[in-house]
C-alpha positions as CSV (number, residue, x, y, z in Angstrom):
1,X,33.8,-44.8,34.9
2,X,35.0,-47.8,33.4
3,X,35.4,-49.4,30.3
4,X,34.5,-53.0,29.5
5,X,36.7,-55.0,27.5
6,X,36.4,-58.3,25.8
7,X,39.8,-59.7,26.2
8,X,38.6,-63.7,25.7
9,X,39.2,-63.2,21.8
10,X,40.1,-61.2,18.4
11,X,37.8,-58.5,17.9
12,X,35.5,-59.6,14.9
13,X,34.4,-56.2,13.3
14,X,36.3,-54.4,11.0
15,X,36.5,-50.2,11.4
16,X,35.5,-49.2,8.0
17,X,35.0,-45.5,8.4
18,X,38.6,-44.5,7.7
19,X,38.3,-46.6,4.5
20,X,35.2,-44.8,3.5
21,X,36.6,-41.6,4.0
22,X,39.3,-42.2,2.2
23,X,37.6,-43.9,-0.3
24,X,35.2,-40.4,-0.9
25,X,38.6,-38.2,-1.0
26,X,40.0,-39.6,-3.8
27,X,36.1,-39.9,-5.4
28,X,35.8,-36.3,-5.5
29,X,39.4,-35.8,-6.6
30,X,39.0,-38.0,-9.6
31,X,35.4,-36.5,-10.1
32,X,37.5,-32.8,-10.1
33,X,40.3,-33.5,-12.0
34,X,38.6,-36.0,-15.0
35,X,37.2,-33.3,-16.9
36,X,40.3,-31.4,-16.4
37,X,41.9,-34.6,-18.4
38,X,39.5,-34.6,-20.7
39,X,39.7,-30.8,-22.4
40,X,42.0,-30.7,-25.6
41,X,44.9,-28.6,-26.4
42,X,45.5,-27.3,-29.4
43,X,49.0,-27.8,-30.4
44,X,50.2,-25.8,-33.1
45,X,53.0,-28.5,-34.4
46,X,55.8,-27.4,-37.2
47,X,55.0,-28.9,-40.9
48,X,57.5,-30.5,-42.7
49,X,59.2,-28.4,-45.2
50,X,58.3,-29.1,-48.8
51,X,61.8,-28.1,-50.2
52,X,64.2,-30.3,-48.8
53,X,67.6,-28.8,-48.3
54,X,70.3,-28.9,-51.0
55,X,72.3,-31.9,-50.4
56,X,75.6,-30.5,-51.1
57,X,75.9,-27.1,-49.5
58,X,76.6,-24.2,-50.7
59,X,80.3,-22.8,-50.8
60,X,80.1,-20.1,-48.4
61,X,81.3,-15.8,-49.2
62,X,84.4,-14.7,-47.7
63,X,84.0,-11.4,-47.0
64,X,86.8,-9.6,-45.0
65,X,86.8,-6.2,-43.6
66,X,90.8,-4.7,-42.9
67,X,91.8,-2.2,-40.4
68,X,91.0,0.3,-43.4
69,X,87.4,-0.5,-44.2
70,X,88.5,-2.0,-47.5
71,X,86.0,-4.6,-48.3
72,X,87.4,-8.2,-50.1
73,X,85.1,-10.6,-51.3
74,X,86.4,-14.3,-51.3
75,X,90.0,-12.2,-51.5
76,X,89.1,-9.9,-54.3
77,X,88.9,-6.1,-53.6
78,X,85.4,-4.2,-53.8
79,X,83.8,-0.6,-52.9
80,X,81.1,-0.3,-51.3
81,X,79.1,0.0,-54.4
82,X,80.5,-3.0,-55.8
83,X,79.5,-4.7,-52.3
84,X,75.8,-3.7,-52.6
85,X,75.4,-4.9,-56.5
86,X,77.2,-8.6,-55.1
87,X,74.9,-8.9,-51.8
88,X,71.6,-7.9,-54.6
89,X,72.9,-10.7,-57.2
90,X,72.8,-13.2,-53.9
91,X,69.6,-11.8,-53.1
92,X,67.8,-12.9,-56.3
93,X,69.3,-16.4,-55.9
94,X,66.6,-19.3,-54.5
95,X,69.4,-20.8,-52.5
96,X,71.6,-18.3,-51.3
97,X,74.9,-19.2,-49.5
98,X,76.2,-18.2,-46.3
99,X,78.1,-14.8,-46.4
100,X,81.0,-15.1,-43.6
101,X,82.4,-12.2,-42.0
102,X,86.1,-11.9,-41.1
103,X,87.0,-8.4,-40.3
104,X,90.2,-7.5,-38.4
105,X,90.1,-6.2,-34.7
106,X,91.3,-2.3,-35.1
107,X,88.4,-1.9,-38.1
108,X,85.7,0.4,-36.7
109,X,82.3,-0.9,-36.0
110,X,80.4,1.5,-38.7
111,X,81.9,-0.7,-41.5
112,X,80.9,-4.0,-40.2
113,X,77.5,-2.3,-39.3
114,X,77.1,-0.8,-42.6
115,X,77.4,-4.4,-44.3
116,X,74.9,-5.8,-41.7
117,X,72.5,-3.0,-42.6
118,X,72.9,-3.9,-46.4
119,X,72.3,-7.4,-45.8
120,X,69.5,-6.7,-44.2
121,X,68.0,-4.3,-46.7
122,X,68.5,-7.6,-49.1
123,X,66.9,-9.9,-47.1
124,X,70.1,-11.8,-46.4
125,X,69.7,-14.3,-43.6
126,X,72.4,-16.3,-43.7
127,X,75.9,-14.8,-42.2
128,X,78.1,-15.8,-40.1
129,X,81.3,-14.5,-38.5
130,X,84.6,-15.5,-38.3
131,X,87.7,-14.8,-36.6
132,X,90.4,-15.9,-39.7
133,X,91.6,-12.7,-41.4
């Protein structure tokens, strides 16, 4: 068996079956994929807020919780009662300051609970915690 080859030049036909094969590949992947491409997403995107913010904020609540349970707001002394009517008068407010949180590090957890839970029964959002008793 042998094999005749021209040697006396260049060969003068081009192999175009890879080429076509590759060219039907990536005709089926683009035929796949465009309508992929093509679906839309709905995007649910934030609207802007109608109210701008304040541009001077608000001067935030101290309130501070000793190793008692006594509660001070911004350094004055209230009950508990007294607490509740001063979170309810924030409440009604349209722009409601930030209440910040200092209690000391031997006061039980129900107390600092407790004011949480009455926040929350006001709809206060806005409290913070900090560590300067």
């Amino acid at each position: 068996m042998s094999f005749s080859t021209n040697t006396s030049g260049p060969m003068s036909e081009i192999n175009v079956t890879p080429l076509v094969d590759v060219m039907l590949v990536l005709l089926i992947i683009f035929m796949i994929t465009a309508p992929v491409l093509a679906h839309k997403i709905k995007v649910d995107l934030p609207q802007p807020n109608p109210n701008p913010p304040p541009t001077t904020p608000l001067e935030p609540i101290n309130l501070k919780i000793d190793s008692s349970g006594a509660f001070y707001w911004n350094d004055t002394p209230v009950d508990e009662l007294g607490l509740k009517a001063q979170l309810a008068v924030i409440a009604q407010q349209t722009d409601q300051p930030e209440i910040q949180i200092a209690a000391d590090d031997a006061v039980a957890y129900q107390y600092v609970a407790r004011v949480l839970a009455d926040a929350k029964s006001y709809n206060l959002v806005k409290i913070g915690f900090t560590e300067n008793f």
